[in-house]
N, C-alpha and C positions, 0 to 999 in steps of 0.2 A: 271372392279373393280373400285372403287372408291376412289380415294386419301383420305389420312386423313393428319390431321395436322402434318406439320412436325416438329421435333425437331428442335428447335434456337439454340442448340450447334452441330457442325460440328460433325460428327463421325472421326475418326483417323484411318489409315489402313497403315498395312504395308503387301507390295507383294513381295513375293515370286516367281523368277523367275531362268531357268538354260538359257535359249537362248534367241532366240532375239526379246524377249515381244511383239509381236502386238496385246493379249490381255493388258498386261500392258499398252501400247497407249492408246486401248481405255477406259479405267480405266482413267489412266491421261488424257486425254481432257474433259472425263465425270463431274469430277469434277473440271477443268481448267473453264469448262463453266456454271459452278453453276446444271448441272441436278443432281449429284450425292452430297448430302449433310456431303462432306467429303474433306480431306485434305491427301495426302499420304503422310505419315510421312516419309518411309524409303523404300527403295526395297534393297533388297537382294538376292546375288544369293552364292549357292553353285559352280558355277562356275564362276572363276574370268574374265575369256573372254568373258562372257552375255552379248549379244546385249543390254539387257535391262539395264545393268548398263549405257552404253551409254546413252541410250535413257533419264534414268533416272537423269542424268548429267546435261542434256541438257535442263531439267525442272528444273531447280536446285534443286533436291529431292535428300535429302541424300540416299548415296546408295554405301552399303559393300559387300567384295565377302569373304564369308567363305567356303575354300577351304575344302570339305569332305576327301581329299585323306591324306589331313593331319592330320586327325584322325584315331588310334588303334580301334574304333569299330562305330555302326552304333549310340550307345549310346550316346558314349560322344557324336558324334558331334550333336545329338539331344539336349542331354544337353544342350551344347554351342549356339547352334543357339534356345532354348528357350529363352537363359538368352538376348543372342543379342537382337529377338525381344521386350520382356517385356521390356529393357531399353527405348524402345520407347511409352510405353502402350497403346498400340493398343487396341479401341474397334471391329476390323474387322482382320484376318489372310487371305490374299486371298494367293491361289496358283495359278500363274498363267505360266502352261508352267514348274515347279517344278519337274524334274525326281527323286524324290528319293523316296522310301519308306521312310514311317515315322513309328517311335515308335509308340503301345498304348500306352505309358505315356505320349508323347511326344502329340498325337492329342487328349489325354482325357483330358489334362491342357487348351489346348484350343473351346473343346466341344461346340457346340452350336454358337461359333463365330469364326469358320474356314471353309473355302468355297476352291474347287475344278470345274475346268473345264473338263469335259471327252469329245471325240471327238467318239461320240458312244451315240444310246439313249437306255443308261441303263435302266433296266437290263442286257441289250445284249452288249458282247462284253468290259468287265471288260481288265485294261491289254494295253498290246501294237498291233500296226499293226493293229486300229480295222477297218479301211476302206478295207486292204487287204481283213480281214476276213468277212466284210459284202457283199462285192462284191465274196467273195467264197462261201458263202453258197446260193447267188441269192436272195437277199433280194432287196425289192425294194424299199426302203427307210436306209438313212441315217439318221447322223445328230448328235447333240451333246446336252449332258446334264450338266446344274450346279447341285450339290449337296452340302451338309453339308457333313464336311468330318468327318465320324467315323474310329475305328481302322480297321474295314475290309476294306480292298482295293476297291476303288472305290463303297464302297457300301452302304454309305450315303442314307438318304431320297434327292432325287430330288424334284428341285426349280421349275424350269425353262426347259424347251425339244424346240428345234429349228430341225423340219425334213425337210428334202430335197431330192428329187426325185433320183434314180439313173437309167440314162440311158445305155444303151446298150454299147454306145461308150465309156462312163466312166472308168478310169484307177482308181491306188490308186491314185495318185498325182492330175490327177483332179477333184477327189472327197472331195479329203481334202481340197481343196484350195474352193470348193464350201459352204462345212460345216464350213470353217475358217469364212467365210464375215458375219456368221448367230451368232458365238463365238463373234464375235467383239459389237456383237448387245443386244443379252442375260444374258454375263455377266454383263454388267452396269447396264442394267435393275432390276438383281437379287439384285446387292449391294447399286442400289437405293433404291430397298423395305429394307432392312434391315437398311439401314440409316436414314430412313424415319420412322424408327420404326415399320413397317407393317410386319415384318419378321421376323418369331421365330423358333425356332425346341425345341419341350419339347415331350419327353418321344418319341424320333425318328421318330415323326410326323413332318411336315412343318405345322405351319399355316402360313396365310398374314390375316392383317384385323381379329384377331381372329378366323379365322375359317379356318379345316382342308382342304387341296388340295389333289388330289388324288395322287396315289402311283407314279406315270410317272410326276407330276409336271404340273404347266403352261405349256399349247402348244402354245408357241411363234407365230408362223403362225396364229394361229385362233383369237389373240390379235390382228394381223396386219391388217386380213378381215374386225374384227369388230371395230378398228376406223376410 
């Protein structure tokens, strides 16, 4: 694909994290070293002991921990954590590492500029445990998808697919930790095209560059052969 010009004004993101962000890392260096045409405004997590608030510290990026348990229902505290983020006006909502269910009101306010990482290449495997489950049905590929995130669970148009072989000796643990170094890679790349302007979702398509991508998204792998 072919670069296009990139926007002179920075994009704004704030991520969303519950534990101990090493997609958030690669986010934050992304754009520490100018590839990702943006500035992370705020990370926030529903968990006040998130590694990623650490981490995010430590970049000096402001960063809140809105405690979900302290909310009567799943509403308000979507509420609350809309109003949080909009104070920051985010043109980008990343999740990254995010355990909650969200509202449909809550991800239809943000439509079109809210991104999720699944550790699974969707369709297959929506949900939790999905390395258990790909290694239980004998598949022989993994791997992990970015999508646009709509109200159905995990069930966004995908970006971006990153597969990885699974061998015989392969556990859950060291399969995830295989599909994690491929996350680290895919998502920057996905929220570079969106910053870059080349990245859209209208009418639950993906284009990049104006033109539609197929239903399974970029195959990450086949980008790396051909440069």
């Amino acid at each position: 694909m072919t670069d296009s010009i990139q926007s002179s004004t920075a994009k704004r993101l704030v991520i969303l994290v519950s534990g101990g962000g090493s997609n958030l890392q690669s986010l934050i260096d992304g754009c520490a070293s100018g590839e990702i045409n943006a500035s992370v405004s705020a990370v926030i997590s529903n968990n006040p002991d998130a590694g990623g608030l650490a981490r995010a510290a430590k970049a000096g990026i402001p960063n809140v921990a809105i405690d979900h348990r302290t909310f009567d229902s799943r509403e308000s505290f979507d509420q609350a954590l809309s109003e949080l983020i909009d104070s920051f006006s985010p043109d980008l909502v990343i999740l990254a590492g995010f355990m909650r269910i969200l509202t449909a009101q809550f991800v239809t306010h943000y439509l079109g500029r809210i991104m999720n990482i699944h550790p699974s290449l969707l369709p297959a495997y929506p949900g939790l445990h999905t390395h258990r489950r790909a290694i239980e049905a004998g598949d022989q590929q993994a791997g992990a998808t970015v999508h646009f995130v709509t109200p159905e669970l995990d069930g966004g148009p995908s970006i971006i697919q990153a597969q990885v072989e699974i061998d015989s000796s392969d556990n859950e643990d060291s399969l995830a930790s295989k599909v994690l170094g491929f996350e680290h890679k895919i998502y920057p790349e996905a929220v570079k095209w969106f910053c870059d302007n080349r990245l859209v979702m209208e009418n639950n398509q993906v284009k990049i560059d104006n033109s539609p991508i197929s239903e399974s998204g970029i195959i990450y792998n086949l980008i790396e052969r051909s440069s």
